[in-house]
N, C-alpha and C positions, 0 to 999 in steps of 0.2 A: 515440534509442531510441523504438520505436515504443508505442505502448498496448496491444497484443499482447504485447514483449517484457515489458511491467512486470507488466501483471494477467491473469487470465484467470478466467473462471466457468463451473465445467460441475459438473451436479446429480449427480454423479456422486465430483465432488471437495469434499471437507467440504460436501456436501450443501448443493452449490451457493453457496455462500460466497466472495465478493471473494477471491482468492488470490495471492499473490507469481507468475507464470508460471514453471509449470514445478516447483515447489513443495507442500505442503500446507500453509504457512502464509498465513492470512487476515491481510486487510491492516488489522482488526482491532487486532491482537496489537502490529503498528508503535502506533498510534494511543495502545492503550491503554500500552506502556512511554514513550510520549512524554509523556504526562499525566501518568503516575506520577513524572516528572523525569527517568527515565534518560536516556541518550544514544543519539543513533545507531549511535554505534559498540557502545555495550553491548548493543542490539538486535540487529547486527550478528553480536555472538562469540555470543549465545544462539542467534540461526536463521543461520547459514553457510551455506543455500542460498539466503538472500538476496542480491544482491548490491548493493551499495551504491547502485550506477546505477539496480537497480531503486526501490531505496527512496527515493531522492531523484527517480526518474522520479515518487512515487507522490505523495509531497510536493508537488510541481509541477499534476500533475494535479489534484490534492482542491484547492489552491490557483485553479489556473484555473475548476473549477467553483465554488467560492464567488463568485468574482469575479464568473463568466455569470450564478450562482443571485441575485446579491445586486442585479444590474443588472437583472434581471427582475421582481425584488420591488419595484424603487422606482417 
């Protein structure tokens, strides 16, 4: 899955806000039910136009740049 399929940003949608593609939900809202404990999957049954592959695409990504952001800081 490409970075296109997972996210997209246009000022246009939630006023330009990281969003699930394809969706109105910010990828925000992943982050914050992840913090609060939930689960994936309870993420999942609340936004239904997410799809899983997106949200684990999203996981991956925010993962990868920690990793580039964290090699750069040292």
């Amino acid at each position: 899955m490409t970075r296109d399929q997972i996210v997209s940003r246009d000022p246009e949608v939630m006023n330009g806000a990281l969003v699930f593609a394809g969706t109105r939900v910010p990828v925000e809202v992943l982050i914050q039910h992840l913090t609060a404990g939930d689960s994936l999957d309870e993420f999942l049954e609340d936004f239904p136009s997410v799809t899983r592959e997106q949200a684990v695409g999203f996981l991956k990504l925010a993962l990868e740049e920690a990793e580039t952001g964290h090699a750069r800081a040292a």
